[in-house]
N, CA, C and O of each residue as an XYZ file, in Angstrom:
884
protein
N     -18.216    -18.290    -20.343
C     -17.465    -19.515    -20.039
C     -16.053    -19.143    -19.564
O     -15.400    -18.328    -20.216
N     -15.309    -19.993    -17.896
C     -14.301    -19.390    -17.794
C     -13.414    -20.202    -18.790
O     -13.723    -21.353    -19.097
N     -12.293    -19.576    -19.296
C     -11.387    -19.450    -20.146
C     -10.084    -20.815    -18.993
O      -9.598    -20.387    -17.946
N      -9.845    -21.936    -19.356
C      -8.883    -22.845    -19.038
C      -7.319    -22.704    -19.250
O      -6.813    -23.007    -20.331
N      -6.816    -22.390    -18.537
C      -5.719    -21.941    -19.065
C      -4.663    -23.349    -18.895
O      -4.846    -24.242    -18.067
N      -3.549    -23.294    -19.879
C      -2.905    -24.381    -20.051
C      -1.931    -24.509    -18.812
O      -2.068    -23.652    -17.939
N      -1.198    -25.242    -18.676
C      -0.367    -25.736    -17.511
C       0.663    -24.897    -17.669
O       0.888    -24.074    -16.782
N       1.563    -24.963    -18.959
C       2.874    -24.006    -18.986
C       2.549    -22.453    -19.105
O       3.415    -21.582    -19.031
N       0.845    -22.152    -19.350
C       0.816    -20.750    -19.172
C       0.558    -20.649    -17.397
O       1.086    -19.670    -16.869
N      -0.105    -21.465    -16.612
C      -0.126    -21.118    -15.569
C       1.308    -20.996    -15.392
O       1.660    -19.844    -15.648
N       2.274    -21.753    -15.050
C       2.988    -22.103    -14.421
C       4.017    -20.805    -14.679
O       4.797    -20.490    -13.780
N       3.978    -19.823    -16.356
C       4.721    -18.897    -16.561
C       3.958    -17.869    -16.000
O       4.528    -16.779    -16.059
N       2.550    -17.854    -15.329
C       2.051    -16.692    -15.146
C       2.417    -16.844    -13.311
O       2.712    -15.859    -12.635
N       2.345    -17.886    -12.893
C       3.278    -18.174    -11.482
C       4.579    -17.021    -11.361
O       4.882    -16.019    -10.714
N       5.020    -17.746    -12.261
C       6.716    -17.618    -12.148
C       6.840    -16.281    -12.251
O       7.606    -15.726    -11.463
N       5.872    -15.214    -13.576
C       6.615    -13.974    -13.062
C       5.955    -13.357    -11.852
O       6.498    -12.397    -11.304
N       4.630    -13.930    -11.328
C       4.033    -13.240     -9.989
C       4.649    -13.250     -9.030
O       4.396    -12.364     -8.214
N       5.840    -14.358     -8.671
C       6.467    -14.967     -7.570
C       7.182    -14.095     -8.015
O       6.932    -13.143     -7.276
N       8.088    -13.692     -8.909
C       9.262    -12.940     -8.975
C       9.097    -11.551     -8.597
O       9.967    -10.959     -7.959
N       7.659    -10.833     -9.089
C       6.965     -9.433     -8.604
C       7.063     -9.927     -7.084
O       7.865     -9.341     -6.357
N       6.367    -10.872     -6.614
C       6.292    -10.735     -4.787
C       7.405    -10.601     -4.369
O       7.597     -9.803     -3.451
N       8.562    -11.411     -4.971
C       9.869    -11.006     -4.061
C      10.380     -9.831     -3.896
O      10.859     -9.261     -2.916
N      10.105     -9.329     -5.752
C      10.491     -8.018     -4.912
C      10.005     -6.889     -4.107
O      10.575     -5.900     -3.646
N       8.768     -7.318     -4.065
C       7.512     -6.488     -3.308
C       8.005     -6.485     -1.707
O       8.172     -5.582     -0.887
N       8.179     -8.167     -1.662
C       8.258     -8.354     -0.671
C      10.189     -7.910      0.012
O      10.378     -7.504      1.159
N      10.892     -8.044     -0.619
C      12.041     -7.250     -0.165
C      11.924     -5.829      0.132
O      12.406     -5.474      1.207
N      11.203     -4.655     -0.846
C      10.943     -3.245     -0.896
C       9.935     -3.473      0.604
O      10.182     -2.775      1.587
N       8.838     -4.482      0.634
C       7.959     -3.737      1.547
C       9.310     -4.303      2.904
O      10.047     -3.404      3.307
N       9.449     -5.254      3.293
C      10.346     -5.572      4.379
C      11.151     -3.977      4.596
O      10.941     -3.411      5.669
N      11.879     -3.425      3.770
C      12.668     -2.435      4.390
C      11.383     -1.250      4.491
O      11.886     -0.255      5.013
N      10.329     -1.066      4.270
C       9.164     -0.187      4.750
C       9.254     -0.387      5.887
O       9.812      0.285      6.755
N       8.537     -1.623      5.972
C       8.318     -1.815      7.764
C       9.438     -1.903      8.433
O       9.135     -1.910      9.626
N      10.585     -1.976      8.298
C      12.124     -2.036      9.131
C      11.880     -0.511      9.780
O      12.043     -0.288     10.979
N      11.406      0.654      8.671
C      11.427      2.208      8.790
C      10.829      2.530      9.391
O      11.004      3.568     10.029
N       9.165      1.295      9.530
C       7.694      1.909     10.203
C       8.567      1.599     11.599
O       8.791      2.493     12.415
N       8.971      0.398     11.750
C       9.500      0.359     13.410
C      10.152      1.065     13.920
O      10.137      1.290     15.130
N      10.931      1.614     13.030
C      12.137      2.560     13.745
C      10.789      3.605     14.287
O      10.598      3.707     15.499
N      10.120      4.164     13.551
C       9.504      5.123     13.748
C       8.323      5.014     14.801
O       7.650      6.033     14.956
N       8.047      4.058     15.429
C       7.367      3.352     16.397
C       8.126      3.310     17.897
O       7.676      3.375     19.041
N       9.586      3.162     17.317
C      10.516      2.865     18.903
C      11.011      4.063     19.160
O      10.919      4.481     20.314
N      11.767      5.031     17.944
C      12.871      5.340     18.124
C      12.369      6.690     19.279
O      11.200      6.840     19.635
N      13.590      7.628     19.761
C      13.476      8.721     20.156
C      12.894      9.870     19.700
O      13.564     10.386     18.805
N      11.587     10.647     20.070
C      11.147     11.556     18.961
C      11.512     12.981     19.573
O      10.779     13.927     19.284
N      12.630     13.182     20.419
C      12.981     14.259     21.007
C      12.170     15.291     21.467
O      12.218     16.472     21.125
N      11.084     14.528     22.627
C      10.076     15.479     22.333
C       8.843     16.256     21.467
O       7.989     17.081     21.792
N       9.147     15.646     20.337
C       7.969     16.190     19.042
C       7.446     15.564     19.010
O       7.878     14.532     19.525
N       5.879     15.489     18.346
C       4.767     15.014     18.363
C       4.998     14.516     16.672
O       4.677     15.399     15.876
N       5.435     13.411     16.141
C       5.313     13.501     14.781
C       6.513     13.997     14.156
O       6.438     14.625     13.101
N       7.748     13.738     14.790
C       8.712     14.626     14.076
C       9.013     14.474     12.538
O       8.800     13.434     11.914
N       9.395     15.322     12.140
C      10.347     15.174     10.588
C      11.791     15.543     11.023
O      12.103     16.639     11.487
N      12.763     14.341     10.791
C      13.966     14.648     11.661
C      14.600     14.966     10.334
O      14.215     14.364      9.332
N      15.828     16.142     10.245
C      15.863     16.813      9.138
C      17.573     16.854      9.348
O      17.901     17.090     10.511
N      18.979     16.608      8.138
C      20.075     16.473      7.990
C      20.217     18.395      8.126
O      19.236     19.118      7.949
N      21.078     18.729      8.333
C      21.266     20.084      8.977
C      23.021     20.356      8.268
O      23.920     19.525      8.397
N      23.129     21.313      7.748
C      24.302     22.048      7.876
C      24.504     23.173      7.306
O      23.868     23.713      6.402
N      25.924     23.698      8.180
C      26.624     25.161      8.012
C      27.013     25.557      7.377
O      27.994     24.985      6.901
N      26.535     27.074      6.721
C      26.854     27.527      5.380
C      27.202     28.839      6.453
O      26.556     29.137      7.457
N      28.678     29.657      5.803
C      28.828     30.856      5.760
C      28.101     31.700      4.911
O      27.959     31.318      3.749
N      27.398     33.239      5.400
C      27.436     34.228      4.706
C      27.987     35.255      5.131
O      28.389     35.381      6.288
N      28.081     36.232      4.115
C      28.613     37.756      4.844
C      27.575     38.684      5.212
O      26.767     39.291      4.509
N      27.780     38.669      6.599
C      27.030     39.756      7.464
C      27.444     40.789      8.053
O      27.926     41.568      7.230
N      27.501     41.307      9.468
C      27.240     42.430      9.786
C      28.430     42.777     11.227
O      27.978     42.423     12.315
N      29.387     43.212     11.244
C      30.335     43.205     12.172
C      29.484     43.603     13.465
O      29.499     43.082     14.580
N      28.593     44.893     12.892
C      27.782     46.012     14.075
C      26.691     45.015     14.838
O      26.240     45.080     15.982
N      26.432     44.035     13.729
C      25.070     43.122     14.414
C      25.651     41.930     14.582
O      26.661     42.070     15.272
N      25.500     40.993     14.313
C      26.186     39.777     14.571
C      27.226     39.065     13.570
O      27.282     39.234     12.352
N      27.868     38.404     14.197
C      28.799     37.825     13.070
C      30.031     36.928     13.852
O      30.529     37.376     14.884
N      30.402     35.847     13.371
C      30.805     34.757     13.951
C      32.656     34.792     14.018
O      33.404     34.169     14.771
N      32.996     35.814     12.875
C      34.309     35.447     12.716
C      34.458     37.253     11.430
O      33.564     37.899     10.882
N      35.927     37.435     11.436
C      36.354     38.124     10.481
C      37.487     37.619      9.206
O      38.620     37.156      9.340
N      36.903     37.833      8.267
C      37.611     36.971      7.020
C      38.182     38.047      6.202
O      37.584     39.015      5.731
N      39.750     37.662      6.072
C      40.014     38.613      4.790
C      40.505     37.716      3.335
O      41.264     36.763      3.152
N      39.593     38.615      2.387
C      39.746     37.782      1.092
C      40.622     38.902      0.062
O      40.362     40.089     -0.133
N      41.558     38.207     -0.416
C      42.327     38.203     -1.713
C      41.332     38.620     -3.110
O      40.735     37.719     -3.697
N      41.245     39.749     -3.469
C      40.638     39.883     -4.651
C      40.885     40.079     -6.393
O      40.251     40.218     -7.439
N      42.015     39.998     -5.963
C      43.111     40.293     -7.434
C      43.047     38.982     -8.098
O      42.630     39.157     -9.243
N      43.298     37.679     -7.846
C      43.490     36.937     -9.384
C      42.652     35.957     -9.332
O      43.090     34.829     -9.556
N      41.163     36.148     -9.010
C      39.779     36.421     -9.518
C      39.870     34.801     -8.467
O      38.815     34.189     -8.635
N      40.495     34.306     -7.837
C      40.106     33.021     -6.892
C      39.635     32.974     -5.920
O      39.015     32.018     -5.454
N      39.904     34.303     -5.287
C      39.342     35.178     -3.744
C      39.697     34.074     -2.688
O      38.716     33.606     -2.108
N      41.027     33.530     -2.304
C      41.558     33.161     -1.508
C      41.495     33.722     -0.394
O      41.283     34.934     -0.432
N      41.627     33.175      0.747
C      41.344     33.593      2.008
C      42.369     33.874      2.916
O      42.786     32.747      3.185
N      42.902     34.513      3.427
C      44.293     34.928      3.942
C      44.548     34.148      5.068
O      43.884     33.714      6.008
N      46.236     34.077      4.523
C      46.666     32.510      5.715
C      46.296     33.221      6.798
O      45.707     34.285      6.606
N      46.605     32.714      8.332
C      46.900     32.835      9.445
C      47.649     34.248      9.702
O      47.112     35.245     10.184
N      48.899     34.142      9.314
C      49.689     35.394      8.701
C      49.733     36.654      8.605
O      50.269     37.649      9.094
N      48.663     36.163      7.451
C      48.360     37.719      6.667
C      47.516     38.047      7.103
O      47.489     39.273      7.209
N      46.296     37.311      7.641
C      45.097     37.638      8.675
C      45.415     38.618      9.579
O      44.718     39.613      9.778
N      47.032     38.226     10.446
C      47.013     39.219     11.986
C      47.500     40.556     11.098
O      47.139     41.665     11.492
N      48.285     40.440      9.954
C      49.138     41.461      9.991
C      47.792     42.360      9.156
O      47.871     43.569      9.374
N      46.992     42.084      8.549
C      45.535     43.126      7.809
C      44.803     43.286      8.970
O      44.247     44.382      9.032
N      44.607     42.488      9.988
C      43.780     42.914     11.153
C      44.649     44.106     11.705
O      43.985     45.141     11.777
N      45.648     44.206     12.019
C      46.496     45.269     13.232
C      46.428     45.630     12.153
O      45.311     45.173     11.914
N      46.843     46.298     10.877
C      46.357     47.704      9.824
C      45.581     48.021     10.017
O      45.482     49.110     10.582
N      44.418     47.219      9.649
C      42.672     47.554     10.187
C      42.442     48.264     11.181
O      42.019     49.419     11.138
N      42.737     47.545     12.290
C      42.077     47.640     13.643
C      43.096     49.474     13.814
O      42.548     50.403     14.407
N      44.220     49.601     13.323
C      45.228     50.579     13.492
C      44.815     51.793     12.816
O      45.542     52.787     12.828
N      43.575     51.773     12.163
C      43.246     52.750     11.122
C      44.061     53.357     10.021
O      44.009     54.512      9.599
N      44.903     52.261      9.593
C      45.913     52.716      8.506
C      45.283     51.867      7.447
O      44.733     50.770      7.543
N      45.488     52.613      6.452
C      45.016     52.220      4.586
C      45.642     50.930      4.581
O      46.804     50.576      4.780
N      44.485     50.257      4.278
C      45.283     48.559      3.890
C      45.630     48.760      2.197
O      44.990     49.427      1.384
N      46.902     47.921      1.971
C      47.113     48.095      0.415
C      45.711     47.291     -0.354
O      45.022     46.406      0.154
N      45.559     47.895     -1.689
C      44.693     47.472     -2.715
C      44.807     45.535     -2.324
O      45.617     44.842     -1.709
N      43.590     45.280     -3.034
C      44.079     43.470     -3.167
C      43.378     42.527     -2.217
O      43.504     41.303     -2.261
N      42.446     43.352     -1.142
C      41.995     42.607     -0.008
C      40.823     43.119      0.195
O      40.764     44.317     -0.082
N      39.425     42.424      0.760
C      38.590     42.821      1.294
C      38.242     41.871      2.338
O      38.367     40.658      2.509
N      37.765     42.851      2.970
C      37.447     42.281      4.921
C      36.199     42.096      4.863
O      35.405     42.776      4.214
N      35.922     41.025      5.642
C      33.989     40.348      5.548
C      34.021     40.105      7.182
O      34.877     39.677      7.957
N      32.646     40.598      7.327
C      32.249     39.828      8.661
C      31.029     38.609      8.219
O      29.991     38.786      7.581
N      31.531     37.449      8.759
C      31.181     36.135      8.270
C      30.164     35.839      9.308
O      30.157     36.455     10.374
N      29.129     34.720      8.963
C      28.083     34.661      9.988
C      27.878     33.118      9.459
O      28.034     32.802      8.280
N      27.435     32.031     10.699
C      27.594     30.711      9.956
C      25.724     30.483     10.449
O      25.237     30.734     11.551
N      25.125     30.030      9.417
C      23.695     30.021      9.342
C      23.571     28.616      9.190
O      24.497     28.018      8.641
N      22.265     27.800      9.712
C      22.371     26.275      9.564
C      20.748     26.591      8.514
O      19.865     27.441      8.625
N      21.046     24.995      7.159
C      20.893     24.836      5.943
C      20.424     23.929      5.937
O      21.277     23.041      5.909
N      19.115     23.422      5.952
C      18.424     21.970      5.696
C      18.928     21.655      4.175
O      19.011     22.379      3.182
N      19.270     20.087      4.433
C      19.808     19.535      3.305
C      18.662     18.484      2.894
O      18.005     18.522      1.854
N      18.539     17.343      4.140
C      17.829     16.631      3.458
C      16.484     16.056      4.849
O      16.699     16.217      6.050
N      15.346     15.488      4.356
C      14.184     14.905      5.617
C      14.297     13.900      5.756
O      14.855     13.409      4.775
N      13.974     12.912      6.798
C      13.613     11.816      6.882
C      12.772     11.308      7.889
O      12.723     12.009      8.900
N      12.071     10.241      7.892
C      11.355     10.059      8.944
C      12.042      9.730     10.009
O      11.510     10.098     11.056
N      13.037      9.168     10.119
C      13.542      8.308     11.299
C      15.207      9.406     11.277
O      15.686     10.092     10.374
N      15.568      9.197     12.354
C      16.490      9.901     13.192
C      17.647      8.774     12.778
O      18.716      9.177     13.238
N      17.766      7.922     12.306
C      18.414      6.631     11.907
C      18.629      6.757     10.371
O      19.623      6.136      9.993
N      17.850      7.498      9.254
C      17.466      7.791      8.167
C      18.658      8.963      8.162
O      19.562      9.050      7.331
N      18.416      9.869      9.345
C      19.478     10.848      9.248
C      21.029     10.873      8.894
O      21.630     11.433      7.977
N      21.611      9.805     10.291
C      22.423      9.521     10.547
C      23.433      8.851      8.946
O      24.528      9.152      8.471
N      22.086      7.609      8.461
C      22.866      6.900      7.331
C      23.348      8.020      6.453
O      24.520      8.052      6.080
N      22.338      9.081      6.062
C      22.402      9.998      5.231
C      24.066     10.618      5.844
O      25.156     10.326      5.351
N      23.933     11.092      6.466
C      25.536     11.577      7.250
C      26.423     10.985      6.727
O      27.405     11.372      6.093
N      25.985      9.806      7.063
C      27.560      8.554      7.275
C      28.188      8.772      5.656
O      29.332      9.143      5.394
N      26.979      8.392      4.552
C      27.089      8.121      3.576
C      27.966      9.602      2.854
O      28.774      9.501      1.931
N      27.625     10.758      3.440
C      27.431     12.354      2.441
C      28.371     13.033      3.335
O      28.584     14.139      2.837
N      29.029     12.894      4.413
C      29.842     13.761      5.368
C      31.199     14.737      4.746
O      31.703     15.782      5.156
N      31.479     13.914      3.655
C      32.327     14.337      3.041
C      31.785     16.060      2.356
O      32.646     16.939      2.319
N      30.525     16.336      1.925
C      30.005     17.449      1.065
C      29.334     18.401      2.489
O      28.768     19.494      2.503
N      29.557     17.795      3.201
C      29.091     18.693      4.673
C      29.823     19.257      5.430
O      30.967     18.859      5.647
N      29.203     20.496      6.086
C      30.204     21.587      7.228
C      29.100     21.266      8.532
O      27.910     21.469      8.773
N      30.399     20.574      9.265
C      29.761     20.320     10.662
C      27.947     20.161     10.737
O      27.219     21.094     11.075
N      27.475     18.856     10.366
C      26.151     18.617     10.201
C      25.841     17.835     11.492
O      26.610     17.171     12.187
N      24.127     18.152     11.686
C      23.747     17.702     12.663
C      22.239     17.383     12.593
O      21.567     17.949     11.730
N      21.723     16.598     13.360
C      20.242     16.692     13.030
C      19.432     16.980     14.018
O      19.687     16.910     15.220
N      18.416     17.315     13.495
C      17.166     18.612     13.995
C      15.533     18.179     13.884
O      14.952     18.177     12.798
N      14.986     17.875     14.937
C      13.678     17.360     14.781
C      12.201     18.495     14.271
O      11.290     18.673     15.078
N      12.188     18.820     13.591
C      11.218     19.569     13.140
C       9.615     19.134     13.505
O       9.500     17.911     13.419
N       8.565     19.690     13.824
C       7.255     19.169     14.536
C       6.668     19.372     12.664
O       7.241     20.025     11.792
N       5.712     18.770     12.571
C       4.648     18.313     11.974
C       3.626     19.018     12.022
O       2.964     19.342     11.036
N       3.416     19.299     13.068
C       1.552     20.418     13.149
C       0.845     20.858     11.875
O       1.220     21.860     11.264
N      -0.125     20.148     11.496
C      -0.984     20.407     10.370
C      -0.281     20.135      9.203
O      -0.423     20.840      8.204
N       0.475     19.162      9.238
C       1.140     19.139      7.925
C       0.334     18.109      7.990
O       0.378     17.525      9.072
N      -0.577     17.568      7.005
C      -1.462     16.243      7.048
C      -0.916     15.237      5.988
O      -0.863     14.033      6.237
N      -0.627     15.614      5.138
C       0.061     15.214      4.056
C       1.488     14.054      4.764
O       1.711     12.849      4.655
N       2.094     15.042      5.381
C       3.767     14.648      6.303
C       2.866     13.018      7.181
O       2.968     11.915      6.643
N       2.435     13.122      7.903
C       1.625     12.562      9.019
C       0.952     11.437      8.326
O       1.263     10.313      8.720
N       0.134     11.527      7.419
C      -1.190      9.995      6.766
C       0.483      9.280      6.417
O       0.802      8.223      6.962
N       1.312      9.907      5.593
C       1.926      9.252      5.026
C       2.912      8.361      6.125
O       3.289      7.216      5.876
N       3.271      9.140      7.444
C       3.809      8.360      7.984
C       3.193      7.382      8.758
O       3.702      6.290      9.012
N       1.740      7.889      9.262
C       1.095      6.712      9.731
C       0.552      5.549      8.853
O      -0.145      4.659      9.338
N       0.927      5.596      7.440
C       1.092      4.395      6.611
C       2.034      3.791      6.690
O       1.959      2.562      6.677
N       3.247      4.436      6.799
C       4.500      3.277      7.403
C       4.428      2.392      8.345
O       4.775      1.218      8.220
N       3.903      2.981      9.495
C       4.109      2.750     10.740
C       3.184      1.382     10.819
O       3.497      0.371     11.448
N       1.920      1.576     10.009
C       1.054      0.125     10.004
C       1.051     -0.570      8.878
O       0.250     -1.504      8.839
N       1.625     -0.408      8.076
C       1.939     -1.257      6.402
C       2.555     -2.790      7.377
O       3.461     -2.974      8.190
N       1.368     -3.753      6.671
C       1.057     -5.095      7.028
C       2.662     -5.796      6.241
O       3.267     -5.322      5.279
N       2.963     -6.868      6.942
C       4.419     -7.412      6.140
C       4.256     -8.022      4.940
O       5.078     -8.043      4.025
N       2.602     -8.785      4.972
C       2.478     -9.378      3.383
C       1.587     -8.518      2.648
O       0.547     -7.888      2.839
N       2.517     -8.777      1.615
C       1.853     -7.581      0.327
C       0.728     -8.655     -0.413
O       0.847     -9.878     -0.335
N      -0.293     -8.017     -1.083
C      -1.634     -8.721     -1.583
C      -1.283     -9.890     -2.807
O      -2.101    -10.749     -3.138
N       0.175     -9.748     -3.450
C       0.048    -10.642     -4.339
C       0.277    -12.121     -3.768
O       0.315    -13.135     -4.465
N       0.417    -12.068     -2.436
C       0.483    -13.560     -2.079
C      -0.662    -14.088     -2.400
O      -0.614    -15.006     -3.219
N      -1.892    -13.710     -1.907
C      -3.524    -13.657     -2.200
C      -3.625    -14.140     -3.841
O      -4.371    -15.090     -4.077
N      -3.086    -13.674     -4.672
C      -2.847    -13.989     -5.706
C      -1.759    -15.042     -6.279
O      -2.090    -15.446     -7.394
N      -0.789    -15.478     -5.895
C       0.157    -16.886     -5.796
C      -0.829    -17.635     -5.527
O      -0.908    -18.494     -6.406
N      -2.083    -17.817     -4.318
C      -1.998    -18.693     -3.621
C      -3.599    -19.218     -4.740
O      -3.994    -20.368     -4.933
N      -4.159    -18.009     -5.244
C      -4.771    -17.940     -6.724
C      -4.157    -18.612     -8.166
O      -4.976    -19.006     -8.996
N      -3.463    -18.670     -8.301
C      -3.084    -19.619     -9.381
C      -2.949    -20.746     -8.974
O      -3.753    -21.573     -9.402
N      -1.925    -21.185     -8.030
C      -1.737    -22.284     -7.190
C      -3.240    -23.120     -6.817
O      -3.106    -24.189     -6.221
N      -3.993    -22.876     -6.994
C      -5.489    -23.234     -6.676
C      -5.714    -23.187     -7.689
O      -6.166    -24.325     -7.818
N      -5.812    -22.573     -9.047
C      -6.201    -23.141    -10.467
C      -5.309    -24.358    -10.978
O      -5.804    -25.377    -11.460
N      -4.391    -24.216    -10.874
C      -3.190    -25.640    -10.660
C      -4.301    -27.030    -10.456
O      -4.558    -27.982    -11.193
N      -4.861    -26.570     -8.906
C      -4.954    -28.413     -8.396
C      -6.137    -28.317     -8.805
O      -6.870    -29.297     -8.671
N      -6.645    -27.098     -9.417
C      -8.511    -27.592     -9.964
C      -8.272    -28.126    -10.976
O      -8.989    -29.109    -11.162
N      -7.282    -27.843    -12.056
C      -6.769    -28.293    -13.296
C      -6.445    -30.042    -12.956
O      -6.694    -30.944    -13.755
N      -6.017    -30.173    -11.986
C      -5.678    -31.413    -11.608
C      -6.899    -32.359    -11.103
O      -7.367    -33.412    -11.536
N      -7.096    -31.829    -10.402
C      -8.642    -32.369    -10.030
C     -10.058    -32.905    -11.230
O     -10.858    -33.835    -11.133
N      -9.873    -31.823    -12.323
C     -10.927    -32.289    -13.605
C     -10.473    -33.346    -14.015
O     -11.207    -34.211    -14.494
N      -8.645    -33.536    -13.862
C      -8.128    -34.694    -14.736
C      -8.456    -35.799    -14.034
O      -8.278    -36.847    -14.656
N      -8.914    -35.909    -12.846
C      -8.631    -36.895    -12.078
C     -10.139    -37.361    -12.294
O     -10.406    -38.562    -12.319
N     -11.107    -36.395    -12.448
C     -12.565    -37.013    -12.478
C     -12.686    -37.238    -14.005
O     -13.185    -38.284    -14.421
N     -12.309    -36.428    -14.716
C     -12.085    -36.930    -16.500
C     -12.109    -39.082    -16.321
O     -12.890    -39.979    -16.638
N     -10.330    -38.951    -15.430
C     -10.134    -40.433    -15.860
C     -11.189    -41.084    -14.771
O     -11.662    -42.120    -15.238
N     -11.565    -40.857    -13.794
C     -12.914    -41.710    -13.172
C     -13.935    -42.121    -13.777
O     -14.631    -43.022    -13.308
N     -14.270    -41.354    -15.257
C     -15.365    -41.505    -15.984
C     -14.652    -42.732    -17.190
O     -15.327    -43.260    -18.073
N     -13.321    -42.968    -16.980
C     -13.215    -43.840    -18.355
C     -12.291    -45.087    -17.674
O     -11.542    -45.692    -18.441
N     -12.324    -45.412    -16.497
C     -11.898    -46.481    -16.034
C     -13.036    -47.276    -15.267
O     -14.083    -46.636    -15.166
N     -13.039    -48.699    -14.639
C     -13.696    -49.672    -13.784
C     -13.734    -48.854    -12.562
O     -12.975    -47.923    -12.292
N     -14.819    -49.361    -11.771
C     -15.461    -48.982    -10.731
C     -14.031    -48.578     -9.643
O     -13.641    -47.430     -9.433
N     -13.521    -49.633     -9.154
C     -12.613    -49.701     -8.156
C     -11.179    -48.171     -8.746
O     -10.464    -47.570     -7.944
N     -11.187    -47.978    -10.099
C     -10.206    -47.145    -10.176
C     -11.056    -45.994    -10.350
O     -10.521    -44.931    -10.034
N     -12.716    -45.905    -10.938
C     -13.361    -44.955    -10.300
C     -13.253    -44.235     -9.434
O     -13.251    -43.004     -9.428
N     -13.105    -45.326     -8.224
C     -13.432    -44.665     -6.614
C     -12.311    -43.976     -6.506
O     -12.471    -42.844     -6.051
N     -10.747    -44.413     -6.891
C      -9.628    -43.685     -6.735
C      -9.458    -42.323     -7.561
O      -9.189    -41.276     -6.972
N      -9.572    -42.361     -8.499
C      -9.825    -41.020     -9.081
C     -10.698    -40.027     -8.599
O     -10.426    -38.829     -8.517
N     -11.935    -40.656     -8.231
C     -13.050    -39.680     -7.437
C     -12.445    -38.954     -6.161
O     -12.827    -37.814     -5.900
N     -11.592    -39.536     -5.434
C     -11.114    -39.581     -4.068
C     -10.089    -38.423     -4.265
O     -10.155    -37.327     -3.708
N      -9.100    -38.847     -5.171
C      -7.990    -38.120     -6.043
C      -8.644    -36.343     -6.025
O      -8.104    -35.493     -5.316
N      -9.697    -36.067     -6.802
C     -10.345    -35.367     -7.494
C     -11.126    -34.171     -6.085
O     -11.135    -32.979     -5.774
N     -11.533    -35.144     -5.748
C     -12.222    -34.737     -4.606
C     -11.375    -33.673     -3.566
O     -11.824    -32.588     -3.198
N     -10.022    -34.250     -3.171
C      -9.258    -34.119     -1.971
C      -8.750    -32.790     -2.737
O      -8.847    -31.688     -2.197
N      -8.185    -32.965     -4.067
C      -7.509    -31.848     -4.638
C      -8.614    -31.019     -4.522
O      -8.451    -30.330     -3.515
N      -9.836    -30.715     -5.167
C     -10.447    -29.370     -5.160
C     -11.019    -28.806     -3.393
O     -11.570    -27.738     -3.127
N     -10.731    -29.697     -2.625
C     -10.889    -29.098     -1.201
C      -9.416    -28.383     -0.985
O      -9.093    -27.272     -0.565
N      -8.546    -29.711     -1.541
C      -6.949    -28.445     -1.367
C      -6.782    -26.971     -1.962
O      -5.953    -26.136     -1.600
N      -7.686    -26.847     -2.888
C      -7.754    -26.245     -3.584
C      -8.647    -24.741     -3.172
O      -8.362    -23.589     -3.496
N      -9.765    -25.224     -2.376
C     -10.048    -24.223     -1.333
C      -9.478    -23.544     -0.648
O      -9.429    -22.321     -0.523
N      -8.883    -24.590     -0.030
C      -7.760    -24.334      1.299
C      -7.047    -23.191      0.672
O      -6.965    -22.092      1.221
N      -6.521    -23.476     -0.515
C      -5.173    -22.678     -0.787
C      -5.854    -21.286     -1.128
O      -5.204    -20.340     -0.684
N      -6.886    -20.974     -1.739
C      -7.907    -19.848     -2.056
C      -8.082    -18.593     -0.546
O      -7.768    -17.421     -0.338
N      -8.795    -19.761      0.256
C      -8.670    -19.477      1.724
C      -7.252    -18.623      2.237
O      -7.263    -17.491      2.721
N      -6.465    -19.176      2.080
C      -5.339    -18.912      3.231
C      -4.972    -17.373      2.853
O      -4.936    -16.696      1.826
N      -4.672    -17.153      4.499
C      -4.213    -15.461      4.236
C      -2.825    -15.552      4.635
O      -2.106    -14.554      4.602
């Protein structure tokens, strides 16, 4: 036997479903805002890109092989400061002069290497990321990386790209909302059975119209 549920339990089991859809429905809205980007935007050429936040990290490398710049660091009171402008020319012409530099300094050949920070699908995803983080970054830029056999990278984005705008609990709103007017509808044939003919027919009519509305609302996608 189905189980009748009372009016103020429907109506509380409404209320928190509607409150789940909104936010379903706000979270899925900015999905599909992402699937479009990823539908229009520029894919620089890649098939599937993963467009990726990018930045420059120094290391110490190799004067003989490559290297971007020469750094002299301060090694005495353990902060390893980097020598002004200054002191730079005047340890370079020692250096370069083959005379003993005093204790207190070591010379690096520096090399600037680029550092994936963060992925995103959209090239727009990048950018916010930038806007938001620029401050913790050395000269960042973004970089479209290809996909090839990453299957995992790919289902997931071709789920963005077609994720429908209504999420399934409407299907379900529109499910209670239809136990509502059936609830309404028994009442209406209840009182047809305990009134005169003529308020019969109105209740029947009543009764009738609601459980076709009541379809309807079952129906609708």
């Amino acid at each position: 036997m189905t189980e009748v549920l009372s009016y103020e339990a429907l109506k509380a089991e409404r209320d928190a479903l509607a409150v789940e859809n909104a936010e379903l429905k706000r979270e899925r809205s900015e999905i599909t805002a992402i699937g479009e980007l990823i539908r229009t935007q520029n894919n620089r050429i890649t098939d599937q890109p993963f467009f990726a936040v990018m930045t420059k990290r120094e290391i110490i490398g190799s004067e003989d092989h490559d290297c971007d710049r020469i750094c002299w660091v301060e090694n005495q009171s353990g902060d390893y400061v980097e020598a002004t402008e200054t002191q730079y020319r005047r340890l370079e012409a020692i250096y370069q002069a083959k005379y003993e530099v005093r204790d207190g300094w070591d010379r690096h050949a520096m090399k600037e290497i680029d550092v994936f920070v963060t992925g995103c699908f959209t090239e727009q995803g990048c950018k916010d990321y930038i806007r938001r983080n620029s401050h913790n970054l050395n000269k960042p830029f973004i970089y479209a990386f290809g996909s090839y056999r990453n299957d995992e990278y790919q289902k997931v984005r071709k789920f963005i790209m077609q994720m429908p705008e209504t999420p399934a609990t409407d299907a379900a709103l529109a499910a209670i909302e239809a136990r509502g007017v059936e609830k309404f509808a028994k009442r209406c044939r209840d009182l047809s059975m305990q009134e005169n003919r003529d308020v019969y027919v109105h209740w029947k009519l009543s009764g009738d119209r609601a459980l076709k509305f009541a379809d309807e609302l079952r129906e609708a996608k």
